[in-house]
N, C-alpha and C positions, 0 to 999 in steps of 0.2 A: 361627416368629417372623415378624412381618409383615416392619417397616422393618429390622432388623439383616439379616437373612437374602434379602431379597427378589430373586426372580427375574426377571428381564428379559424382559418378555411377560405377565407377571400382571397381574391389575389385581386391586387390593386391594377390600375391603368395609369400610368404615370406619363402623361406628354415630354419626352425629352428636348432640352431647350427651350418650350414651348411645344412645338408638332414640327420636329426642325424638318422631317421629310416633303414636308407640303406647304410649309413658309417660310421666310428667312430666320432664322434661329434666332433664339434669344430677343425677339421686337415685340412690341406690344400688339401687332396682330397676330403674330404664332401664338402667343399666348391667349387672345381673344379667341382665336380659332381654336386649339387647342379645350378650351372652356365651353365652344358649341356644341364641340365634338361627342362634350360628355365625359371625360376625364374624370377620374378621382382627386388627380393631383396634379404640378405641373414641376420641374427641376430646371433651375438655373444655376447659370456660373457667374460671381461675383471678384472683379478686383476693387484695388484701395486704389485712388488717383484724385491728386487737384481738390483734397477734399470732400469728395463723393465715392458712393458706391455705386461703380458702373456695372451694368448686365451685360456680360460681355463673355466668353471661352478664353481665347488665347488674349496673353501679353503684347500681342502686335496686331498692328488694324490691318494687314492684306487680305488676311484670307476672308473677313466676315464686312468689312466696310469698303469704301472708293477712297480708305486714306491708306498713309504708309508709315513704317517704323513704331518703333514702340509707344504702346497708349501712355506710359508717366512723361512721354518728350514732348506730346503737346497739351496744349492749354485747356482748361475748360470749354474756353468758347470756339476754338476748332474744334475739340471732340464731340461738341453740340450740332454742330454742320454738318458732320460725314452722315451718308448712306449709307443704314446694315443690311438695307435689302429693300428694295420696291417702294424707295422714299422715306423708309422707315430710321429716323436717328436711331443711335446708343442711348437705351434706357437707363436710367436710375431707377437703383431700388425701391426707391420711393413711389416710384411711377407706375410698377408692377404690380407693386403691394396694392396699389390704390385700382385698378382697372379686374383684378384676378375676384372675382366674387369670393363673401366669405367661406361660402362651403365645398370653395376647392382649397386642396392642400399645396403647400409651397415648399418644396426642397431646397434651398438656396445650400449650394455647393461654395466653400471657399474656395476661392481657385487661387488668389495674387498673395504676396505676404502683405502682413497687416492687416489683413479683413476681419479678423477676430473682432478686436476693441469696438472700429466704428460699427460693425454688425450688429454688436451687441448692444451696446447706445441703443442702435435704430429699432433694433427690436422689442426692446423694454417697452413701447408704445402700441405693440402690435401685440402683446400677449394673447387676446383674442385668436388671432391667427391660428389653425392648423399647423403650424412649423414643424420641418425635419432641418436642420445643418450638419452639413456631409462635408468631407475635406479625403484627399488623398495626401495633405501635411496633416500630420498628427499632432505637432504640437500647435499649431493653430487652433488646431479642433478641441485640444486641452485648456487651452486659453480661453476659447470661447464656452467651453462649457464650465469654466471655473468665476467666469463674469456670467453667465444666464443658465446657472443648473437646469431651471425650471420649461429651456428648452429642449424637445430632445436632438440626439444628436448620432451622427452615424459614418464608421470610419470608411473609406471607400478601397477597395485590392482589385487592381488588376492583374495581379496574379499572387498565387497564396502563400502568404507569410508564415512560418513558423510560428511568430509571437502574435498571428492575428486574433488569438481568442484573448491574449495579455490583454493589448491593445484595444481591443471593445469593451471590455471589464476596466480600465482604468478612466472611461468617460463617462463609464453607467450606459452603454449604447442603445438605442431604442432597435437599433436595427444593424447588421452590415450588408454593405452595399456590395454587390460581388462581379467582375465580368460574368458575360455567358459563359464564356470556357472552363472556370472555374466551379460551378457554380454546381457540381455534385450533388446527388443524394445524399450521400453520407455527412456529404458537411453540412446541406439544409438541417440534416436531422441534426447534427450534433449541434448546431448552433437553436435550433428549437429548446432541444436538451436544457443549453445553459441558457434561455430565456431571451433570446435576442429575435427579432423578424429576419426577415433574408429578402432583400428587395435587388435587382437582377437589370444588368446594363447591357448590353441595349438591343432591345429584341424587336427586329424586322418581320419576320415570317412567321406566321401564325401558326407553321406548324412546331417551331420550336416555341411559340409561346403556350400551346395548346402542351406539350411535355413538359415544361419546367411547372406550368400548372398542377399539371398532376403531381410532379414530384413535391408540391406542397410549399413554392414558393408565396409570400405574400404579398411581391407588387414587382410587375416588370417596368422598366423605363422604353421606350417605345419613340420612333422617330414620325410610325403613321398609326396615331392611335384611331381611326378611322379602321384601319383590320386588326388589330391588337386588339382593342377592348372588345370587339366579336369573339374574336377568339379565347380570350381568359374569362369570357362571361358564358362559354356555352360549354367549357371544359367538365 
């Protein structure tokens, strides 16, 4: 188990997307791939649409599928046809949860508004699961951890907030999630300090993942975890 079980002194391998560097992002073969690979864990991004929770990054289908304009203006069943990559549909939650083995962990990032409540439904089923939920909206993240405490949950900064230690303290955080550029010694240690992980977005070259290691992070997100998890396993 990545996040439920994790060791102090580990540094995690986190497939970002999936393995977004080496398969189309967020599809159920990144994901599969990603799980060959040997991953600890794997992070996706979730909107609220038509009813379902789709695996998806952005609000708009150009840049990740062959559709166009925003994913709530079409249907379910066109957003079931588009290609996200090499044939691969827009996954459902469900879909993920079901193909991902249990003893890799699951980051499911809120990304859309509304993804709290139905998230939390869906996951009430899945308690077994490894789970982290990560959000760069806050109060989503508060909602969602106020409907499933007993999941953990982790706030995401792309760059560093004055009230970011409030902000982790008001969800019970298991961890925060930090860019690279932010992602200091001083703040590792001080966020150690007040008992949080420090998990690390998004680390390509091996030789900053072999640094942030040492500095005592405990789990990078990675696009080619194929040189990343070499590298944070031999730091």
């Amino acid at each position: 188990m990545a996040f439920r079980n994790h060791q102090s002194g580990r540094c995690l391998t986190i497939g970002h997307r999936g393995a977004a560097g080496l398969a189309a992002e967020n599809t159920l073969p990144g994901f599969e791939l990603a799980a060959r690979l040997g991953v600890d864990a794997v992070e996706l991004d979730i909107h609220w649409a038509h009813g379902a929770l789709w695996v998806i990054h952005d609000a708009t289908l150009e840049r990740t599928t062959d559709g166009a304009g925003a994913l709530e203006d079409s249907d379910f069943n066109t957003l079931r046809r588009l290609d996200a990559g090499a044939g691969a549909p827009i996954p459902l939650l469900e879909e993920v949860l079901a193909v991902i083995p249990a003893s890799i962990g699951i980051n499911i990032e809120l990304k859309g508004k509304g993804c709290a409540a139905p998230a939390a439904a869906m996951l009430a089923t899945h308690l077994e699961r490894d789970l982290l939920v990560s959000s760069f909206d806050y109060g989503e993240l508060q909602r969602f951890h106020r409907l499933r405490p007993e999941i953990p949950v982790a706030p995401l900064f792309s760059r560093w907030r004055p009230d970011a230690w409030r902000r982790a303290a008001q969800v019970e955080a298991w961890s925060i999630n930090l860019a690279a550029r932010i992602a200091t010694d001083a703040r590792i240690n001080v966020a150690h300090e007040r008992g949080f992980k420090v998990l690390v977005y998004t680390v390509n070259d091996p030789a900053d993942a072999a640094r942030l290691t040492r500095s005592g992070v405990d789990g990078l997100f990675t696009d080619f975890p194929n040189k990343i998890e070499l590298a944070s396993a031999t730091s």
